[in-house]
N, C-alpha and C positions, 0 to 999 in steps of 0.2 A: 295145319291151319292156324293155331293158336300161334307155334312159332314164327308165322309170317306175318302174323296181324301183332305181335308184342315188335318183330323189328320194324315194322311199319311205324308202330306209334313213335319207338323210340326216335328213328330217323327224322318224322316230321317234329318232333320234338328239337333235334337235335340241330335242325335247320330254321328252326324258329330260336334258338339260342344264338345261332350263330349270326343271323340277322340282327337281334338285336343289340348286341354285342359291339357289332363291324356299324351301324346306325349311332349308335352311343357313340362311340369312338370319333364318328369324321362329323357329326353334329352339338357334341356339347366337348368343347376346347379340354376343361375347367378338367373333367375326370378322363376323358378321351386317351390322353397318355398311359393312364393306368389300366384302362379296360381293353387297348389295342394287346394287348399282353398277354391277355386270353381267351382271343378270338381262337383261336387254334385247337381252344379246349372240346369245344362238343365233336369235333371230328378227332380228336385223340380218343378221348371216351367210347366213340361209337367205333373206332375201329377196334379198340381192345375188346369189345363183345363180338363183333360180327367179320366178318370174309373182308379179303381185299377191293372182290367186284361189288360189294354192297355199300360199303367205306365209300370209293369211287363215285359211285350214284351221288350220295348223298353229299359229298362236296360239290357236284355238278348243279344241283337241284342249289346246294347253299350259295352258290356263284350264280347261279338265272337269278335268284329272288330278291340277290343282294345288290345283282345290277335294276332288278324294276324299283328298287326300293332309290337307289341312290344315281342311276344312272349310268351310261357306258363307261366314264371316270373311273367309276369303283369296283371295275372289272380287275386291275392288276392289284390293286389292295387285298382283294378277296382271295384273289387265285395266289397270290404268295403267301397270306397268313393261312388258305385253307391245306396248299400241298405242305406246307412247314407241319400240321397238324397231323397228315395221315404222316408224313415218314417221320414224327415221334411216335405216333401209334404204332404203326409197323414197326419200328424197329423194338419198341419195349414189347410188342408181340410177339416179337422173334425170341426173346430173351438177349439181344445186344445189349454190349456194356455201356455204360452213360458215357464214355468218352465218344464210343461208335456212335451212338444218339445226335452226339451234341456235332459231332463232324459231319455226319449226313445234314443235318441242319444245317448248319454252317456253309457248307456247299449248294446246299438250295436255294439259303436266302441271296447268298454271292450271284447264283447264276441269275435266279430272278429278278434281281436287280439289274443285273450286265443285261439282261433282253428285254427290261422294261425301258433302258434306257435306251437300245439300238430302236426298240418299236417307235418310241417319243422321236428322236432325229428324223426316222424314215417318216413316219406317217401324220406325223404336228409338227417336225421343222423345229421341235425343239430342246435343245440342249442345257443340260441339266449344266454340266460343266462349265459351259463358258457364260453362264449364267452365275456360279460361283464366283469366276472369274472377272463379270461385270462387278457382282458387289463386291468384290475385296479393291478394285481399281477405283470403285466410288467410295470404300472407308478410308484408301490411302487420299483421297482430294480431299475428302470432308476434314482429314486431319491433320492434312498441310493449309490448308485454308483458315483453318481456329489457331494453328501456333504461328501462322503468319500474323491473323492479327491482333494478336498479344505478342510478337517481340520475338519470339521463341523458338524458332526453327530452325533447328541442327543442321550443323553444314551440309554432313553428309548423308540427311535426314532421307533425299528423292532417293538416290540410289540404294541407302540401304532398304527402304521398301520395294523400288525393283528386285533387291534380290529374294526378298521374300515370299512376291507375291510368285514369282517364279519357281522359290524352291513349290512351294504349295501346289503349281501349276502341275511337277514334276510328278510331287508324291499323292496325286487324287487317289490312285488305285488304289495305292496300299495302304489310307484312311477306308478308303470303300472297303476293302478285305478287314481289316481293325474292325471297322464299325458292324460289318456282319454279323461276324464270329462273337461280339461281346452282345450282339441284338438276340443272336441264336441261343449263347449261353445263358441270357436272361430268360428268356421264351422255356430253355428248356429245366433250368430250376424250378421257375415258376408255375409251371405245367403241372409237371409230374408231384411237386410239392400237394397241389391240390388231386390230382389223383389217387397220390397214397393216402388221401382221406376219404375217397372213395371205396375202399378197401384193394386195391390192387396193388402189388408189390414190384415198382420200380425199382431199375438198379438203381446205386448210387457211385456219386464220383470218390476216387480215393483221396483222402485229406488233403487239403489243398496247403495243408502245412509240408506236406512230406513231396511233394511236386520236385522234381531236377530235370532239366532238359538236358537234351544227350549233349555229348562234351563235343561234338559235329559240328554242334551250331555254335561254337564259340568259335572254332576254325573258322567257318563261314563266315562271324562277322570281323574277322583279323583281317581277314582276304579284301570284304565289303572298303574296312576301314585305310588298307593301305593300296587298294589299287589306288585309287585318287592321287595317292603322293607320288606312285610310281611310274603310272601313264592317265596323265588326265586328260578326262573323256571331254570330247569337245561338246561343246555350247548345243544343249536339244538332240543330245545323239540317243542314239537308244543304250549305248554303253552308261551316258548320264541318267536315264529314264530308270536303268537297272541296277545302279549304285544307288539312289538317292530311294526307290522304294526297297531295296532291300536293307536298306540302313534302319530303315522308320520300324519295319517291320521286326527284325531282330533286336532295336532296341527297346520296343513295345513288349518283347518275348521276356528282355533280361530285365525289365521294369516288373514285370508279374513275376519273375524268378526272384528279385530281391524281397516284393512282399511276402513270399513266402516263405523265405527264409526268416523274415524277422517275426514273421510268426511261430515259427518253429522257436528261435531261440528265446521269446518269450513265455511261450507254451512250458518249454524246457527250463523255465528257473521259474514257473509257478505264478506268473506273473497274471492279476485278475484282468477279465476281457475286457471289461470298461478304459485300461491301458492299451490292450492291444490294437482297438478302435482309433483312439487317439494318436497311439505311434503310425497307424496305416494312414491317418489324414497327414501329418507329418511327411512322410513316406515318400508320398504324393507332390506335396509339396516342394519336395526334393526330391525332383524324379532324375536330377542326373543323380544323385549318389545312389539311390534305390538301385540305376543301372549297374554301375559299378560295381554296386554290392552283388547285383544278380550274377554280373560276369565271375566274380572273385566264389560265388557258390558253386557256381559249375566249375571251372576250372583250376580250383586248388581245394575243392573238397570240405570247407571250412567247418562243416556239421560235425566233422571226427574231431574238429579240437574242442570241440563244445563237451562232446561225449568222455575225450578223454580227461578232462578236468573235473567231472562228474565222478569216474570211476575215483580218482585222488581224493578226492572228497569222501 
């Protein structure tokens, strides 16, 4: 009895966190960004104490209270920061490693999204994407219309924004996939950070200095980069749909491969972090050579010559 009355309280507790949490979030702008980040928490928490079927409940109950609180609106807010929360819990329950963590994630919030979005087409008529695609066709008017009238509109100003807003058009997914995966790997840093303050012991990731992706995915984007020269995909084919997001995607991969290389080889001559900060905004800034560098990591191995100038030394 005592057992069922301590997970009682805990749960109503835990659903009274989560409410206010998910309330904070879609009503005050100002902190909302920062508090949507750990909505996830009280259902992490309560699943590392209690059972899967009790976890369950208590997302169920935090999803009715969050829609009387906010409305039928805040039904898919809820239900994706609340399942993102049990399968961190779960899986740090299981003892899974933080990459397993953070990829379960990652595919939850991807799917939740892809069926928030089929639900919105089907049952409100409305489309998230060609609503993208409205405003990007109303920032190109708005700024042919200002260098019109000051003087100043590039010749071939129209079409090179046709092709932009097209490529764009192309590569929606594989921004949605990008923007998952760095949404989840936030959610799940920041989680578990605050949990291991809880006294629980999450795994953690392995140094994102010593990161290498397998030498596959440089094949892959050799292939990505010269089919185009070798049979180019016609105009909206799905062969174009498949070149242009797996381009974004692979060069998003060798873009985090460069920054971590240059974290290594600053790490590696001792260099303080208040540099390493600075070269990563740098980095940034120059994200095609960060690419390059990422490519030139993975497939010529450049860490061994760092090392082997160390051993001469």
């Amino acid at each position: 009895m005592q057992d069922n009355s301590k997970r009682i309280k805990d749960g109503m507790f835990m659903v009274a966190l989560f409410t206010i949490l998910l309330t904070v979030s879609i009503y005050l702008p100002l902190v909302g960004g920062l508090t949507a980040l750990f909505i996830p928490l009280p259902i992490i928490l309560f699943r590392l104490r209690y059972d899967r079927n009790a976890s369950l409940l208590i997302l169920g109950i935090s999803v009715l209270l969050s829609t009387l609180v906010g409305g039928v609106l805040l039904v898919p807010f809820a239900l994706i920061l609340g399942a993102i929360g049990f399968i961190i819990g779960d899986t740090v329950s299981l003892k899974k490693t933080k990459l397993y963590t953070f990829m379960a994630t990652g595919l939850t919030l991807l799917l939740s999204l892809v069926l928030t979005y089929v639900s919105a087409v089907l049952l409100f008529g409305v489309n998230v994407i060609d609503e993208m695609t409205s405003g990007l066709q109303k920032t190109q008017e708005f700024i042919s219309t200002t260098l019109v009238e000051y003087g100043e509109l590039p010749e071939n100003f129209q079409s090179q924004m046709d092709e932009v807003i097209a490529f764009y058009e192309l590569a929606i997914p594989s921004f949605i996939i990008i923007v998952s995966f760095s949404l989840a790997f936030l959610i799940v840093v920041i989680n578990l950070f605050v949990v291991k303050r809880f006294g629980y012991n999450p795994p953690r990731f392995p140094l994102f200095r010593n990161m290498k992706l397998p030498v596959v995915l440089l094949w892959c984007y050799l292939v990505v980069m010269l089919l185009p020269l070798l049979a180019a995909p016609a105009e909206g084919s799905t062969m174009e749909l498949t070149v242009v997001n797996a381009s974004v995607i692979l060069r998003f991969l060798f873009f985090i491969q460069g920054i971590s290389f240059l974290h290594y080889y600053l790490n590696e001559v001792k260099l303080p972090k208040w540099l390493i900060v600075i070269s990563t905004v740098v980095a940034i800034l120059l994200s095609q050579l960060t690419v390059l560098l990422g490519v030139l990591d993975v497939g010529m191995n450049i860490r061994t010559w760092i090392g082997r100038n160390k051993t001469r030394r």
